[in-house]
Backbone as a printed PyTorch tensor [residue, N CA C, xyz], in Angstrom:
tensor([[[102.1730, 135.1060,  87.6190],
         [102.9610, 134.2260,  88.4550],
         [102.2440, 133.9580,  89.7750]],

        [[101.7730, 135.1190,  90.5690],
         [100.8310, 134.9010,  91.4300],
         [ 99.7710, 133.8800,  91.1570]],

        [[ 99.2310, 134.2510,  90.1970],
         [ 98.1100, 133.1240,  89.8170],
         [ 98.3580, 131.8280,  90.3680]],

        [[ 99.4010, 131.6510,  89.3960],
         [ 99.4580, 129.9270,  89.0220],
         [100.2820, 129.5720,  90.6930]],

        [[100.7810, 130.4280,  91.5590],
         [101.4110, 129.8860,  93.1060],
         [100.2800, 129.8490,  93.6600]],

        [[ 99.3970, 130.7800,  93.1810],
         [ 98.1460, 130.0270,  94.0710],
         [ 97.2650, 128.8160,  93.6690]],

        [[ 97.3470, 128.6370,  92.1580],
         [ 96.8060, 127.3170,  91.7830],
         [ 97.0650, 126.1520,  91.8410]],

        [[ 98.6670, 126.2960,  91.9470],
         [ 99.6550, 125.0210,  92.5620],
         [ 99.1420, 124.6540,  94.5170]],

        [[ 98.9710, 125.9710,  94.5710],
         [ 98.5520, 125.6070,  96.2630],
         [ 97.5470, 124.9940,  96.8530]],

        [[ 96.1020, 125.5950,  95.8150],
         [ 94.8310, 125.2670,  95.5340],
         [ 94.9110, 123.5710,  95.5900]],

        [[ 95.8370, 123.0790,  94.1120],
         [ 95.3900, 121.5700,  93.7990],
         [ 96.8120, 120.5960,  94.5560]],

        [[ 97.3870, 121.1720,  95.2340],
         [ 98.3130, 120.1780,  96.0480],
         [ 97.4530, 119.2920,  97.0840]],

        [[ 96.6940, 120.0450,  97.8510],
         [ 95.9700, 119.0570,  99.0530],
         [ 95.2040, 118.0100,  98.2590]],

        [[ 94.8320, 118.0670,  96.8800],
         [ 93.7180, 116.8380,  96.4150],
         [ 95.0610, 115.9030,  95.4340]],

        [[ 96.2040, 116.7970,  94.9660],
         [ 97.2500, 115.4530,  94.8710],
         [ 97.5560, 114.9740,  95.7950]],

        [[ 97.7780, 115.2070,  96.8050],
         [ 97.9370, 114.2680,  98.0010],
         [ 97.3480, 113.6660,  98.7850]],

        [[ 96.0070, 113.7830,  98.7440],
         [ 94.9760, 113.1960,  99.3670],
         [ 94.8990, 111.5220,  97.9460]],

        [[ 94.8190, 112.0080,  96.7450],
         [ 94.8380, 111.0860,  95.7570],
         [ 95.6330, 110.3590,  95.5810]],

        [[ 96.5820, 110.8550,  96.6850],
         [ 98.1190, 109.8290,  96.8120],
         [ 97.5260, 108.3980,  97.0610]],

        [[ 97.5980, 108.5690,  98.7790],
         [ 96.7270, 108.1190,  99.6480],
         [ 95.5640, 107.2390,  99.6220]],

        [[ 95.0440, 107.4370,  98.3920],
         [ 93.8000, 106.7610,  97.8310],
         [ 94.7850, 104.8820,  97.4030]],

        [[ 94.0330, 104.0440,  97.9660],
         [ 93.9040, 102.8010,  97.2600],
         [ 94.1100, 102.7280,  96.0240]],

        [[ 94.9480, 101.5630,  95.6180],
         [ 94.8600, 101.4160,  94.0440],
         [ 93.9770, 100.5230,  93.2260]],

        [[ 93.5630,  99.5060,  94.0530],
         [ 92.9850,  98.1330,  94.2010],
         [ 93.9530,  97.8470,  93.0930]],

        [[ 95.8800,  97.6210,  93.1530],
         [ 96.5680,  96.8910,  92.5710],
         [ 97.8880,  95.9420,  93.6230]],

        [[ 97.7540,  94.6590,  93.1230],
         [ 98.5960,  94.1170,  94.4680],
         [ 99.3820,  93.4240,  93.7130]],

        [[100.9340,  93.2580,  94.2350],
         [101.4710,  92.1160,  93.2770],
         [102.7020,  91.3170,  94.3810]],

        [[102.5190,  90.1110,  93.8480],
         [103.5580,  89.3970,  95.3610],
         [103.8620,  87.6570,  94.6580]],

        [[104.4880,  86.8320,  95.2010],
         [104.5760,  86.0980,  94.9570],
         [104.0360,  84.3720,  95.6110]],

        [[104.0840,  83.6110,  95.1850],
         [103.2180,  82.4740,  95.6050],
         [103.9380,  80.9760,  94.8550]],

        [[103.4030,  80.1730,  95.7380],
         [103.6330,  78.9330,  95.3220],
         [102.7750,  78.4870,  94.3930]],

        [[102.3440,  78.1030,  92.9360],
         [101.1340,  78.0650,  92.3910],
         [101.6310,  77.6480,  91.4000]],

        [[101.8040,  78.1450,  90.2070],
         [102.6960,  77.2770,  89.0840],
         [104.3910,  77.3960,  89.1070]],

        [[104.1680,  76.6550,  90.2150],
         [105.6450,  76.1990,  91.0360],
         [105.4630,  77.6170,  91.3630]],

        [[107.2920,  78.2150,  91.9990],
         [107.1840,  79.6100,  92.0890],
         [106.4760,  80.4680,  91.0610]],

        [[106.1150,  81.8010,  91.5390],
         [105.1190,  82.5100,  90.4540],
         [105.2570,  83.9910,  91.1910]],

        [[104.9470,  84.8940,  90.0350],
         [104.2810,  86.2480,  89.8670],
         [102.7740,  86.1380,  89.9940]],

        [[102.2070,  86.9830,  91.1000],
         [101.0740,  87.0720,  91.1050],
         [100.8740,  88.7120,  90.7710]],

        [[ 99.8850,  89.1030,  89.9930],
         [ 99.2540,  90.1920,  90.2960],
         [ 97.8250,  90.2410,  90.1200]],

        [[ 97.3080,  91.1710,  90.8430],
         [ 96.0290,  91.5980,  91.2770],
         [ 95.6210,  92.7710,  90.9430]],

        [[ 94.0560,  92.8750,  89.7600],
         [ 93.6510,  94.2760,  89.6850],
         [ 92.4620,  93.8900,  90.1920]],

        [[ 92.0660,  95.2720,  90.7530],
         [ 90.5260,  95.6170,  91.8530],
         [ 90.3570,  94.6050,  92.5470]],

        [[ 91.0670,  93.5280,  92.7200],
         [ 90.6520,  92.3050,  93.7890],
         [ 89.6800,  91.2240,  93.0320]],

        [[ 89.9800,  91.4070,  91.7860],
         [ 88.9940,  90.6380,  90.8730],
         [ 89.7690,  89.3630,  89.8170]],

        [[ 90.5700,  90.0540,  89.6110],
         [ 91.6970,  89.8650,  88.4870],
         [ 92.7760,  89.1450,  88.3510]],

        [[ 93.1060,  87.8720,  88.9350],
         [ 94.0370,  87.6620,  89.6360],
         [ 95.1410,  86.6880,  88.2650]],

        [[ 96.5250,  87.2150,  88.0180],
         [ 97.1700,  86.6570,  87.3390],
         [ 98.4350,  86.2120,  87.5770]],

        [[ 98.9100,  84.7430,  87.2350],
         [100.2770,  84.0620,  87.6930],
         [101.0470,  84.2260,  86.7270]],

        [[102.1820,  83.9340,  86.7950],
         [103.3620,  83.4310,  85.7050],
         [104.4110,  82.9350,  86.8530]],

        [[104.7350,  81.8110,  86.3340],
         [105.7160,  81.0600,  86.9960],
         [106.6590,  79.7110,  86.4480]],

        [[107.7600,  79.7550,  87.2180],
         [108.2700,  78.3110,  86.5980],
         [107.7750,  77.3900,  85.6630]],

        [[106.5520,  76.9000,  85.8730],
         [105.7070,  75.6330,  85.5340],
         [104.5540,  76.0530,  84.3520]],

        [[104.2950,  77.5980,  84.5070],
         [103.6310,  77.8780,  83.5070],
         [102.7290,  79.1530,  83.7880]],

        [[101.0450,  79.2810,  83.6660],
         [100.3350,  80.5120,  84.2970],
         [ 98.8400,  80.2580,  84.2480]],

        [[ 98.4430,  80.8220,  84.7910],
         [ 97.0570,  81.2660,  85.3560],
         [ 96.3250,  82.5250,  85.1450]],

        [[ 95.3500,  82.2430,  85.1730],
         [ 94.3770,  83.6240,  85.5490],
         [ 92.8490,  83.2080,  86.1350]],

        [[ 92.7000,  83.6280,  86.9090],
         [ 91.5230,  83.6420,  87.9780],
         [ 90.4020,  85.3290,  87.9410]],

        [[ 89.4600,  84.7410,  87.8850],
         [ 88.7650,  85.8360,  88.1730],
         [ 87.6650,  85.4490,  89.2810]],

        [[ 87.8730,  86.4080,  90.6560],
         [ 87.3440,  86.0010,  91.7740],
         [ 86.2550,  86.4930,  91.6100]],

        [[ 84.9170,  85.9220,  92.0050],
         [ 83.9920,  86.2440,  91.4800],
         [ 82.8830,  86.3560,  92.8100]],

        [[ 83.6680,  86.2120,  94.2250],
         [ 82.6140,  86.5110,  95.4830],
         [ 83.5990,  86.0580,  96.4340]],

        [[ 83.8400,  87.4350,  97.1130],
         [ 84.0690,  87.6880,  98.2960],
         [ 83.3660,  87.9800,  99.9420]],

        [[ 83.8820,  87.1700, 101.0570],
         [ 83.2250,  87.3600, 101.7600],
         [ 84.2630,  87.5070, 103.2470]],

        [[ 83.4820,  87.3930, 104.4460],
         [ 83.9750,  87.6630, 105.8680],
         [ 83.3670,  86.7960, 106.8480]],

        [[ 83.8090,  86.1910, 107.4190],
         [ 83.7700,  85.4990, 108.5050],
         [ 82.6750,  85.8770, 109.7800]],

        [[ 83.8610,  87.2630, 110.0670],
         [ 83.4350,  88.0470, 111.3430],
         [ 84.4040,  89.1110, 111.3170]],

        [[ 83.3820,  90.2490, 111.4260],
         [ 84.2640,  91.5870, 110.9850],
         [ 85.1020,  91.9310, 111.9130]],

        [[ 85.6110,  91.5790, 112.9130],
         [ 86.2880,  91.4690, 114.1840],
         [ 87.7950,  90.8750, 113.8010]],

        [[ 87.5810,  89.8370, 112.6180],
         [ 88.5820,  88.5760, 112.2890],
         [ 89.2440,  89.2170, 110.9260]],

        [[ 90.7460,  88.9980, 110.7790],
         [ 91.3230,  89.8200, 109.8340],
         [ 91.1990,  88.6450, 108.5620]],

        [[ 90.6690,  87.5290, 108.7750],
         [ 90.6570,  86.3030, 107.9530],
         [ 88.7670,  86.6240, 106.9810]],

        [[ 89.2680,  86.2320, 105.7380],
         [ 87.9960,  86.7310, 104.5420],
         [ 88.1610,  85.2070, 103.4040]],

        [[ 87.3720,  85.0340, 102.6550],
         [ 87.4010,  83.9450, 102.0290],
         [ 86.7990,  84.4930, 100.9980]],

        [[ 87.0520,  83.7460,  99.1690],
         [ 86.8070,  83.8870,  98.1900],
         [ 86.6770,  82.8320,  97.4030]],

        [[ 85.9830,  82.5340,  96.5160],
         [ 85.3300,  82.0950,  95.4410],
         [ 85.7840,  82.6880,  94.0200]],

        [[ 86.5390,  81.8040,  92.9750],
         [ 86.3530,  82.5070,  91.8580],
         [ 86.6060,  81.4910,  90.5700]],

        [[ 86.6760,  81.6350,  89.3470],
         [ 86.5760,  81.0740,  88.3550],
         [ 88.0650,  80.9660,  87.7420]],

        [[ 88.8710,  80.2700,  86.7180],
         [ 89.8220,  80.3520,  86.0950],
         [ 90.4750,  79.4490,  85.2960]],

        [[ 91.4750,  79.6650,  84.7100],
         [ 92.0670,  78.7220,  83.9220],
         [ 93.7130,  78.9120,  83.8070]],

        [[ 94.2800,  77.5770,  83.3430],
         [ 95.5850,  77.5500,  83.5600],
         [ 95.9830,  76.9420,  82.3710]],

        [[ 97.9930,  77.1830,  82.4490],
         [ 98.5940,  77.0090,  80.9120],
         [ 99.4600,  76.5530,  81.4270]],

        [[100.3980,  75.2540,  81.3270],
         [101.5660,  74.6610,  81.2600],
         [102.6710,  75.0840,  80.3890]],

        [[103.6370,  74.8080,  80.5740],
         [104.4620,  74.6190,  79.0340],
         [104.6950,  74.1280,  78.7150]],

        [[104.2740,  72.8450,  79.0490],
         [104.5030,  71.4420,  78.3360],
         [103.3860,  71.1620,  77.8250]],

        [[102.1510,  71.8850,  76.9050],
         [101.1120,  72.6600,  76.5130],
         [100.0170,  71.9020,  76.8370]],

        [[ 99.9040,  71.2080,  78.6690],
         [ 98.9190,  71.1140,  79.5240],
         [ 97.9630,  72.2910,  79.7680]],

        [[ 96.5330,  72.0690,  79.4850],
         [ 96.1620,  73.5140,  79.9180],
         [ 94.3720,  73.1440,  80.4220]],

        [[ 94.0350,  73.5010,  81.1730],
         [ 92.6570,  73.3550,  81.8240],
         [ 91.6310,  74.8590,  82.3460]],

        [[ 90.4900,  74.5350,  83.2540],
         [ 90.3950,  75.4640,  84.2260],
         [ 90.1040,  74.7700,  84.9710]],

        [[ 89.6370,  75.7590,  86.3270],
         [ 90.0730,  75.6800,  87.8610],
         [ 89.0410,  76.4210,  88.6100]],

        [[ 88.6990,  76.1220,  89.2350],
         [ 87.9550,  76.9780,  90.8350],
         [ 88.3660,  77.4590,  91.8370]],

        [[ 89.4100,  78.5200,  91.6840],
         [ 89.8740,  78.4690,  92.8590],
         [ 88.9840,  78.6780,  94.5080]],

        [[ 89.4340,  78.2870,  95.3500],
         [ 88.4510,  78.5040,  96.6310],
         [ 89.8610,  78.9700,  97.4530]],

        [[ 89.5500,  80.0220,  98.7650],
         [ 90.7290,  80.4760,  99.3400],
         [ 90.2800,  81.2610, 100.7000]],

        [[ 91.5190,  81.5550, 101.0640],
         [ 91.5820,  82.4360, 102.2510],
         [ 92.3900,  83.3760, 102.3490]],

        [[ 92.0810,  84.8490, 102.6320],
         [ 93.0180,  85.7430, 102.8300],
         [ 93.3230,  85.7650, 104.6600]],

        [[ 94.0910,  86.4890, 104.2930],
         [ 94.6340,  86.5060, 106.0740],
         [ 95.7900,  88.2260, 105.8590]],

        [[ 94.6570,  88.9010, 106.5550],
         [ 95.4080,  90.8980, 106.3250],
         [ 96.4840,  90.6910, 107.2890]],

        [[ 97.7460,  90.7250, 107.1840],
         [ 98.6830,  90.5160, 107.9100],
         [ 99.3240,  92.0200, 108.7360]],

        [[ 99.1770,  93.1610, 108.0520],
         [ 99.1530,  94.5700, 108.3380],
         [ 98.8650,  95.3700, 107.1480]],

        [[ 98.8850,  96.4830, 107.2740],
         [ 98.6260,  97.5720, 105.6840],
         [ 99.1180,  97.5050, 104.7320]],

        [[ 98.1940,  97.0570, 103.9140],
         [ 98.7540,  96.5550, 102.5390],
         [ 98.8870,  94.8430, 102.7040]],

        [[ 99.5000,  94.5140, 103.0150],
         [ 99.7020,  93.2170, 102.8400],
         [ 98.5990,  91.7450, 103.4700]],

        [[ 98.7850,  90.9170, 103.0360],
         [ 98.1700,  90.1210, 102.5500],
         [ 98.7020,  88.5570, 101.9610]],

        [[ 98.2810,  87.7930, 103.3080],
         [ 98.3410,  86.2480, 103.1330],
         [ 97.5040,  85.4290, 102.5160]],

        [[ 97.5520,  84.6590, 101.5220],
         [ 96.7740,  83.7380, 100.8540],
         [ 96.9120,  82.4430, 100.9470]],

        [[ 95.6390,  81.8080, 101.2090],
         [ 96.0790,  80.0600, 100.7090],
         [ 94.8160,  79.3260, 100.1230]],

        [[ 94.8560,  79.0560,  98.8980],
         [ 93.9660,  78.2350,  98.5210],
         [ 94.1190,  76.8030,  97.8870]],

        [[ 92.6380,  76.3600,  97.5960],
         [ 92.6090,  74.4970,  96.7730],
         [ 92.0980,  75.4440,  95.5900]],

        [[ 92.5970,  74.3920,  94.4860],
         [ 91.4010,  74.5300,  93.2270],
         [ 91.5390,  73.1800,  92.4820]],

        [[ 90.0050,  72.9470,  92.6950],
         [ 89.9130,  71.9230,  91.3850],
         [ 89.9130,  72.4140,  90.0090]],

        [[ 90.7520,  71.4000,  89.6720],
         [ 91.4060,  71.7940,  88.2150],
         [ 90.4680,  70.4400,  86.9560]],

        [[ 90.1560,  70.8940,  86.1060],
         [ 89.8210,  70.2520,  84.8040],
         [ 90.3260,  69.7750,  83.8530]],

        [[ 91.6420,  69.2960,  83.3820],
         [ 92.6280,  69.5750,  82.4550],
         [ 91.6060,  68.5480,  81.3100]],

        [[ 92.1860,  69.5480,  80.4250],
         [ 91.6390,  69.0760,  78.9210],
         [ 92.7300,  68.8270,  77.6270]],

        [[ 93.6970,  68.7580,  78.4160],
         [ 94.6080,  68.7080,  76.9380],
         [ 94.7040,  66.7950,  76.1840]],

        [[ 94.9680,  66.2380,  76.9010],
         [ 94.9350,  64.5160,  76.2080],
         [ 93.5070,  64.0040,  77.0540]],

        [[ 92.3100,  65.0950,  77.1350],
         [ 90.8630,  64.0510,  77.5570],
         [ 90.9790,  64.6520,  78.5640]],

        [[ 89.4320,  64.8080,  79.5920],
         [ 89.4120,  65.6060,  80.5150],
         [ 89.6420,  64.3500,  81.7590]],

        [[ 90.3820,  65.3580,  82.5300],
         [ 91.4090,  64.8130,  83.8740],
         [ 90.8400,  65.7040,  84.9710]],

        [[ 90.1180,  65.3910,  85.7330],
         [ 90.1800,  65.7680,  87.4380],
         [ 91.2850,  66.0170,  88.1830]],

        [[ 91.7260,  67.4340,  88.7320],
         [ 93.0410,  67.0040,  89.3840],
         [ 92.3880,  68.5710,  90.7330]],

        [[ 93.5310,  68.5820,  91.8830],
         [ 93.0580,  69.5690,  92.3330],
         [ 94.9160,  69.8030,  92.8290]],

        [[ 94.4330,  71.1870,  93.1430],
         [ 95.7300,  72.2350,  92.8890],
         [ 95.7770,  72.7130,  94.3410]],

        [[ 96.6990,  73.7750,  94.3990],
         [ 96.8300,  74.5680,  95.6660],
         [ 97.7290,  75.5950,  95.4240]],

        [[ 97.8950,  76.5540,  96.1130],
         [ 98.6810,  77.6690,  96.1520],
         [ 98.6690,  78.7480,  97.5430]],

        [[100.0940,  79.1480,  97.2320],
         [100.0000,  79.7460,  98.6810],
         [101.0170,  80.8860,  98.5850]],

        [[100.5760,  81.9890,  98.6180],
         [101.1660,  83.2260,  98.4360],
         [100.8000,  84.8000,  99.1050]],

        [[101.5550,  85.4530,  99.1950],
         [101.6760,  86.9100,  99.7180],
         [101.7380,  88.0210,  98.9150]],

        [[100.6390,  89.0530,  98.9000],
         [100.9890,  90.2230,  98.0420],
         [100.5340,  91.4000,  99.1250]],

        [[101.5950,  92.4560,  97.8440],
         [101.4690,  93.8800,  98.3030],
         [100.8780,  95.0770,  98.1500]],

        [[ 99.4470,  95.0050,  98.4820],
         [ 98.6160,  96.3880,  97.6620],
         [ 99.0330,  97.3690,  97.7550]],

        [[ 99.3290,  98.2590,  96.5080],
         [ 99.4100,  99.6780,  95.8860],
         [ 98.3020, 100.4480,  96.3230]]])
């Protein structure tokens, strides 16, 4: 019994330090296919579902302004699904804006490709807030 009160004691400070640890998982909502579910894995990953239909983006270069400035910008690749079985991809281009810990303002354009009746030029936008885990 001794043992194991000391082994519980041993591995408590690294469960809680592992608490503490980042998840790189964020999830929040946005204007994008109409209202929407956004979530975010590792900051790479980025997936919608909403009113109008869904998305998925994969950001593919992140950057910073001025490390002074809580404002960062991204680059990434993706494609989208209607339900009125419109469906294309997209570029998204954007801006974060760290609003405090954890959280996180977004607004981006994306030119969109749609291919469902012949390819169509169109460009998009979205604008949303999430909450990293």
């Amino acid at each position: 019994m001794k043992k194991q009160i000391m082994l519980a004691a041993a591995l408590f400070p690294s469960v809680s330090m592992a608490a503490n640890q980042p998840t790189n998982f964020s999830v929040g909502m946005a204007v994008d296919q109409q209202l929407s579910v956004v979530i975010e894995i590792e900051e790479k990953y980025r997936g919608i579902i909403g009113n109008d239909g869904m998305a998925f983006d994969y950001i593919a270069k992140r950057g910073s302004f001025d490390q002074s400035m809580p404002l960062t910008w991204y680059v990434g690749i993706g494609g989208w699904y209607e339900w009125d079985d419109e469906f294309g991809v997209r570029v998204p281009l954007g801006l974060n804006w760290d609003l405090s810990k954890g959280w996180v303002l977004y607004a981006q354009i994306h030119p969109e490709l749609e291919l469902y009746k012949g390819p169509d030029l169109q460009i998009g936008g979205a604008l949303g807030i999430k909450y990293s885990f």
